[in-house]
C-alpha positions as a Markdown table, in Angstrom:
| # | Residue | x | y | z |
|---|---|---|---|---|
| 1 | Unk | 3.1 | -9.1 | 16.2 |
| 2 | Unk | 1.4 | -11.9 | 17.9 |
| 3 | Unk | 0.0 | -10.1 | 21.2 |
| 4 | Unk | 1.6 | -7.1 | 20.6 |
| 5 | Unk | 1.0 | -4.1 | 18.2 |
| 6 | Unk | 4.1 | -3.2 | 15.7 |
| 7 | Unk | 3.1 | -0.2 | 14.5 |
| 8 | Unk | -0.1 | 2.8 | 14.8 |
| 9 | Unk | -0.6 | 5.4 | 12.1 |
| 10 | Unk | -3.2 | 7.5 | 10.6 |
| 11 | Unk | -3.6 | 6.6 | 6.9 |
| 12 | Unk | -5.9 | 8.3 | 4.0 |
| 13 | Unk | -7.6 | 5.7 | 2.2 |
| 14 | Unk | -10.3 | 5.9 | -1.2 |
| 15 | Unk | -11.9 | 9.0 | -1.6 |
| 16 | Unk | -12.4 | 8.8 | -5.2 |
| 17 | Unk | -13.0 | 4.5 | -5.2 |
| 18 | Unk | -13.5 | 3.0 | -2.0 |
| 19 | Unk | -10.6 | 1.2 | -0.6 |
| 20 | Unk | -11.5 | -2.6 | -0.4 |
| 21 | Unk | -13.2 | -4.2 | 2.6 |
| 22 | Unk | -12.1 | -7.8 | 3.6 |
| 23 | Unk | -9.7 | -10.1 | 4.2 |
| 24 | Unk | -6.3 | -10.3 | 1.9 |
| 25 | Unk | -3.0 | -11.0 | 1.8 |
| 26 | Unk | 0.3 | -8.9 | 0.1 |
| 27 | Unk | 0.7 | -11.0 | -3.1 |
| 28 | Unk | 3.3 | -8.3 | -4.5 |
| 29 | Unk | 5.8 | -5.7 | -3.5 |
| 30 | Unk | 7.6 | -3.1 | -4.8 |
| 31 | Unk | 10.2 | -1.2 | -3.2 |
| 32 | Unk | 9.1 | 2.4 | -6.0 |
| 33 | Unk | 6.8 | 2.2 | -8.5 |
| 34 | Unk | 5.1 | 4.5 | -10.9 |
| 35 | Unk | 1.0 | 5.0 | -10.7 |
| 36 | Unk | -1.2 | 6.7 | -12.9 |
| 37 | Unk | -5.0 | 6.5 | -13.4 |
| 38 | Unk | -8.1 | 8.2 | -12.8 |
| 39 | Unk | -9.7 | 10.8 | -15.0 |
| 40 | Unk | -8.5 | 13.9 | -16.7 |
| 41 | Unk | -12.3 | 14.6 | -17.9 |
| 42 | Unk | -13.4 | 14.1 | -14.4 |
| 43 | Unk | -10.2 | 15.8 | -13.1 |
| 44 | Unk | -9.4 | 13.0 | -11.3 |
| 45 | Unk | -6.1 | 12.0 | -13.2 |
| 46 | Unk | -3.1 | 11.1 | -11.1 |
| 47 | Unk | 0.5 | 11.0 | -12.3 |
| 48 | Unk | 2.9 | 9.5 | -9.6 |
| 49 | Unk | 6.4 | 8.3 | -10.1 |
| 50 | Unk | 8.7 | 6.5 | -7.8 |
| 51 | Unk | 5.6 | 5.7 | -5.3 |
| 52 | Unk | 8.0 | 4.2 | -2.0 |
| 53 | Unk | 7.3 | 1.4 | 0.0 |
| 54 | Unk | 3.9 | -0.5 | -2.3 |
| 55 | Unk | 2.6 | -3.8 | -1.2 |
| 56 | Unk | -0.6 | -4.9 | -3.1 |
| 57 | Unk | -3.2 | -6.8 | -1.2 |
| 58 | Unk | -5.8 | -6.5 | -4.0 |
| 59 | Unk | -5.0 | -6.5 | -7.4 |
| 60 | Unk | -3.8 | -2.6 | -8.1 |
| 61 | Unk | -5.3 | -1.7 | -4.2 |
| 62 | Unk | -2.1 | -1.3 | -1.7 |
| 63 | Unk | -0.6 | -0.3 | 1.2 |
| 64 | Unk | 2.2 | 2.4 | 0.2 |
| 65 | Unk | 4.6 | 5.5 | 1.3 |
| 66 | Unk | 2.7 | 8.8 | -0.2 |
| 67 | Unk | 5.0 | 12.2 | -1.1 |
| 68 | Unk | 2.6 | 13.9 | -2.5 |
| 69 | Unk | 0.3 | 15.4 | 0.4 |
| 70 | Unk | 0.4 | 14.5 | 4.3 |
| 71 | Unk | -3.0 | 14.5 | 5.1 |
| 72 | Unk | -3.7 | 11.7 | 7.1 |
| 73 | Unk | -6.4 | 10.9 | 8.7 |
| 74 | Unk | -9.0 | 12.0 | 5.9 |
| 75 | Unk | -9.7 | 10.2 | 2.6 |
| 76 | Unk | -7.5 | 11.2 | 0.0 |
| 77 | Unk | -6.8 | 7.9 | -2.1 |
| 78 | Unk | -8.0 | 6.5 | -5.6 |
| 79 | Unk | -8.8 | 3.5 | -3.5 |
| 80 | Unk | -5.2 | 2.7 | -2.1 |
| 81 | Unk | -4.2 | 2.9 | 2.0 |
| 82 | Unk | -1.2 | 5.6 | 1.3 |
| 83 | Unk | 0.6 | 6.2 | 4.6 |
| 84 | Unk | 3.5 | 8.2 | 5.9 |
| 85 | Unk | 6.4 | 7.2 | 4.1 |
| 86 | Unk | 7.9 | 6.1 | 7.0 |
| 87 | Unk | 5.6 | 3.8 | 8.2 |
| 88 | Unk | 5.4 | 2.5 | 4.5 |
| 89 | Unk | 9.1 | 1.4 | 4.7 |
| 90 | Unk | 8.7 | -0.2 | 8.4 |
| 91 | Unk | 5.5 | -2.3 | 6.8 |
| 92 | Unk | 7.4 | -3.3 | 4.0 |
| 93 | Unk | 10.4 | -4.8 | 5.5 |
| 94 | Unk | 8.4 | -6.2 | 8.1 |
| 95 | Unk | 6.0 | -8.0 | 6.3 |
| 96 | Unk | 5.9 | -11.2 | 4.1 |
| 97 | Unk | 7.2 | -12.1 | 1.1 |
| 98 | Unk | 10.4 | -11.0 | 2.4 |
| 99 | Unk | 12.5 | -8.9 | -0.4 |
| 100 | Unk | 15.2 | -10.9 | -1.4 |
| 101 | Unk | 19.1 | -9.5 | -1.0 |
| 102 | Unk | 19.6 | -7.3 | -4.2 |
| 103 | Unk | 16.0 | -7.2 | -5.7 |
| 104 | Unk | 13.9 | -4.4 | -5.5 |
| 105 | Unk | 10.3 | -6.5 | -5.8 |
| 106 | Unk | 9.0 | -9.8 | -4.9 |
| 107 | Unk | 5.8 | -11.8 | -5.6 |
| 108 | Unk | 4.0 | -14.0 | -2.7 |
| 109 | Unk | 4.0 | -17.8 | -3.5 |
| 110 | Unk | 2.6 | -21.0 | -1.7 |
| 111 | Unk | 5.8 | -21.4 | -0.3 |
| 112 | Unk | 6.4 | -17.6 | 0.4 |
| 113 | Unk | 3.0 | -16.3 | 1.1 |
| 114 | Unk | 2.1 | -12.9 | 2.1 |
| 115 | Unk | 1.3 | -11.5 | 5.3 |
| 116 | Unk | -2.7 | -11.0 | 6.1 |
| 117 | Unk | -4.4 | -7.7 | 5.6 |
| 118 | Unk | -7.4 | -6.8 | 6.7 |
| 119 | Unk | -9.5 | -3.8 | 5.8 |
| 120 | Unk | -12.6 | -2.3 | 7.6 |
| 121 | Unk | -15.0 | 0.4 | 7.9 |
């Protein structure tokens, strides 16, 4: 936050699809939402309700809370940065769009646009 870092935390990102590199911005977020995908031939299928703390930066690629293992540091991901769930929920209140009182999701505009993301190697 300007000169200063907010926060520091091991993350997994894509094992299974490489997590996006470039330059983005959170155009949605979601305070839980479900996610499913992958491949149940290739024994890759994913099930996971109520995913915490999801802001998309790339159409279905996000930054969001993760239940379901704590293995960070390694790649563990579909292609999404899952974090502790308590980081998640510090990111997501601190970045842009702000949630508005009451709703549990919010969509980026030209007047409400979303905070930068950047994702390297």
């Amino acid at each position: 936050e300007g000169d200063s870092i907010f926060l520091t935390s091991p993350i997994s990102s894509g094992l299974w699809n490489k997590t996006p590199v470039g330059e983005f911005s959170i155009w949605y977020k979601i305070r839980y939402t479900k996610m499913e995908g992958g491949s149940r031939l290739n024994r890759t299928y994913y099930y996971l309700p109520n995913v915490p703390f999801a802001m998309f930066f790339k159409g279905d690629y996000g930054i969001h809370g993760t239940y379901w293992h704590s293995n960070f540091g390694y790649r563990m991901s579909h292609g999404c940065v899952n974090a502790p769930t308590s980081i998640s929920e510090k990111l997501f209140y601190w970045t842009d769009p702000p949630l508005p009182e009451g709703k549990g999701w919010v969509r980026a505009t030209d007047q409400n646009p979303g905070t930068p993301v950047i994702v390297h190697d």
